[in-house]
C-alpha positions as CSV (number, residue, x, y, z in Angstrom):
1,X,114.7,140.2,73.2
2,X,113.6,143.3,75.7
3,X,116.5,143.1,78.6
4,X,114.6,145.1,81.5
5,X,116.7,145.8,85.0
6,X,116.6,143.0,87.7
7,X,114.5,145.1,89.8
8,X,111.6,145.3,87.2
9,X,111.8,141.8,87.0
10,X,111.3,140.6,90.5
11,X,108.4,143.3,90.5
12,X,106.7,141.7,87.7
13,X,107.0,138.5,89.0
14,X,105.8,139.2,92.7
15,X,102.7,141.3,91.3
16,X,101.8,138.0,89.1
17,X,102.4,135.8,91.9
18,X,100.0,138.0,93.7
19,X,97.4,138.2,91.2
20,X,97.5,134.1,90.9
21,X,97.2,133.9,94.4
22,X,93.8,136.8,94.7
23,X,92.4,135.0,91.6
24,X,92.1,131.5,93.6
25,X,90.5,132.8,96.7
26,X,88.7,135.6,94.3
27,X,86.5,133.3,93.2
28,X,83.3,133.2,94.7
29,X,81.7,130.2,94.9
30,X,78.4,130.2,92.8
31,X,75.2,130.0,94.4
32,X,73.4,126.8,93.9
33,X,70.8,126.1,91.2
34,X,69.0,122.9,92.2
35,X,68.1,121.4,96.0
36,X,70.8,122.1,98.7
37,X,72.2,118.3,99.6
38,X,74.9,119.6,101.6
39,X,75.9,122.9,103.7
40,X,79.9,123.3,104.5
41,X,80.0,126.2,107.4
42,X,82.2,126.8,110.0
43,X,85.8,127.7,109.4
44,X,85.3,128.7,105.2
45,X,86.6,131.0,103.1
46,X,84.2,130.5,100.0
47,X,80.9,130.7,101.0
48,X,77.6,131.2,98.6
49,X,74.6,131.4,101.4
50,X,75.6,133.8,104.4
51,X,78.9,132.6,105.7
52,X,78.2,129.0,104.5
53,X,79.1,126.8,101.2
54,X,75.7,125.6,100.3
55,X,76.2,122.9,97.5
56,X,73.2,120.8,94.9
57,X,73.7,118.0,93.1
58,X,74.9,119.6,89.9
59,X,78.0,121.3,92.0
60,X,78.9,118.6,93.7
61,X,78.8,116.0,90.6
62,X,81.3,119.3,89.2
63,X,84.2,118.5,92.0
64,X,86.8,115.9,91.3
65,X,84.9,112.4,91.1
66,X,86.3,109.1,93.0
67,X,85.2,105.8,92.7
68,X,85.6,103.3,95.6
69,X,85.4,99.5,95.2
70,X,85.2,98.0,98.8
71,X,83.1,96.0,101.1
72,X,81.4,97.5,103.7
73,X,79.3,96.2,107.5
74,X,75.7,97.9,105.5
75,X,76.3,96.1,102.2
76,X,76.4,92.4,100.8
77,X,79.2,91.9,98.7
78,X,81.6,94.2,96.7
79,X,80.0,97.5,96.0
80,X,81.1,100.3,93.9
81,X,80.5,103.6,95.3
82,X,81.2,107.3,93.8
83,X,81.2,110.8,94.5
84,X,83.3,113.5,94.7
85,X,86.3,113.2,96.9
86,X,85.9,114.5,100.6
87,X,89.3,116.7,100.2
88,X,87.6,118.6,96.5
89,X,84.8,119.3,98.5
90,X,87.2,120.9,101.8
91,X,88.9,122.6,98.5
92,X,85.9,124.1,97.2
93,X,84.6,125.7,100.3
94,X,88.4,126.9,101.5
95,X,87.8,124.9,104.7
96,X,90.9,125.9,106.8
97,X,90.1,123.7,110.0
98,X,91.9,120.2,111.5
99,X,88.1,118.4,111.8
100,X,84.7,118.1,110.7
101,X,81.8,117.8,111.9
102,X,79.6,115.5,109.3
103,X,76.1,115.4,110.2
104,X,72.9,113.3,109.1
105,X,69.7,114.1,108.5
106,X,68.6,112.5,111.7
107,X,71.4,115.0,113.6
108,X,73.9,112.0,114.5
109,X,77.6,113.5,114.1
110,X,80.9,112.1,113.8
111,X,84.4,114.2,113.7
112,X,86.3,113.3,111.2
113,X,90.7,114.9,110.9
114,X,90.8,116.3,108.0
115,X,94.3,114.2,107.9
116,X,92.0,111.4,106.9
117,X,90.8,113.3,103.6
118,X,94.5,114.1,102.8
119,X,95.6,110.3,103.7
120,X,92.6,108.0,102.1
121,X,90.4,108.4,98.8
122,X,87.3,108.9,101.4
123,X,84.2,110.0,99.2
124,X,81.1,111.7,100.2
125,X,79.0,108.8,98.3
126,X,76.3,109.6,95.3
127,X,76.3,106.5,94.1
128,X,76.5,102.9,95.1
129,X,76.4,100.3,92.3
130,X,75.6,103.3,89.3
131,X,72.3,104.2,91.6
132,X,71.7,107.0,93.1
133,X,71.9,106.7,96.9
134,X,68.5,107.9,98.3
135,X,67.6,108.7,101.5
136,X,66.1,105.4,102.4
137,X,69.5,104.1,100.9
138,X,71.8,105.9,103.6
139,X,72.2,108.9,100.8
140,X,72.0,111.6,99.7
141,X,75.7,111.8,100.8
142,X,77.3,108.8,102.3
143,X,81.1,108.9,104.2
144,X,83.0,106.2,102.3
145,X,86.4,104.9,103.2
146,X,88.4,102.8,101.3
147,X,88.0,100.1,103.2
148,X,89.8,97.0,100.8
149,X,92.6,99.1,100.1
150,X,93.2,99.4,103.5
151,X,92.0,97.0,105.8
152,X,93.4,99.1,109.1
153,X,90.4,101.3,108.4
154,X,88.0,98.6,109.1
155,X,87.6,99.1,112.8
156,X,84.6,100.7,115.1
157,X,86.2,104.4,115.4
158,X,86.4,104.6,111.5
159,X,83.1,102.8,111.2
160,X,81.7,105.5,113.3
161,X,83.1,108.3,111.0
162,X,81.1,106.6,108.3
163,X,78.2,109.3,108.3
164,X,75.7,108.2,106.0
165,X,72.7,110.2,104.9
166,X,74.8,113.6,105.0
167,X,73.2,116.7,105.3
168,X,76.0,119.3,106.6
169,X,80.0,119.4,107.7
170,X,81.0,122.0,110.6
171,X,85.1,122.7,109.6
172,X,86.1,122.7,112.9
């Protein structure tokens, strides 16, 4: 076993801690391949496009998935939504702000705290039932709360932070 001083030490271990901590924010997010679905700007620190985090389908399927099994006010029934989980996708683009602003296709906006991605398994929905959500289906992207799992959630200022047909998120 090599014995090296104290001092040596503590300066190998601070220069890996700092080479952890460039590696995460090193990596640049890749540019997309497919059909932009959704654009993250605002307060970023991984961007692809300009100053913006442009994502397709293929990059957002890559993020940590989520399924949510819930009734909603726009369905019949029980339905089983998926998609990647609203905080992989703040992750992914190294949002730093306390809100977003999600917006349609149709421009209608909602601010969301972020605190709700940290507190609830809220999805940006891909999928309700195994089918893709299209347009004419509130997708591409719909804001999905879990509703069942907590019924507090089910009142008109959370309904109204249910954006569907996503097309962009201001980190505010």
């Amino acid at each position: 076993m090599v014995r090296r001083p104290m001092m040596v030490n503590f300066v190998v271990c601070i220069v890996a801690a700092g080479l952890a901590l460039l590696s995460t924010h090193a990596i640049a997010l890749e540019p997309p391949k497919g059909t932009v679905i959704l654009v993250v700007s605002g307060k970023v620190g991984q961007t692809n496009v300009g100053d913006e985090a442009h994502f397709d389908k293929a990059m957002l399927e890559a993020l940590e998935q989520h399924e949510t099994i819930t009734h909603t006010p726009w369905y019949d029934g029980e339905v089983s939504f998926s998609g990647p989980l609203g905080r992989a996708i703040l992750e992914a683009a190294g949002a730093e702000g306390e809100s977003m602003r999600v917006v349609a296709l149709n421009e209608y906006a909602s601010t969301i705290p972020v605190s709700d991605f940290e507190n609830y398994d809220m999805i940006f929905a891909m999928q309700a039932n195994g089918q893709a959500l299209r347009v004419r289906d509130q997708g591409p992207l719909f804001v999905i709360y879990p509703f069942d799992q907590h019924p507090e959630l089910l009142n008109e200022e959370i309904l109204m932070r249910s954006v569907w047909q996503v097309a962009r998120i201001d980190v505010e």
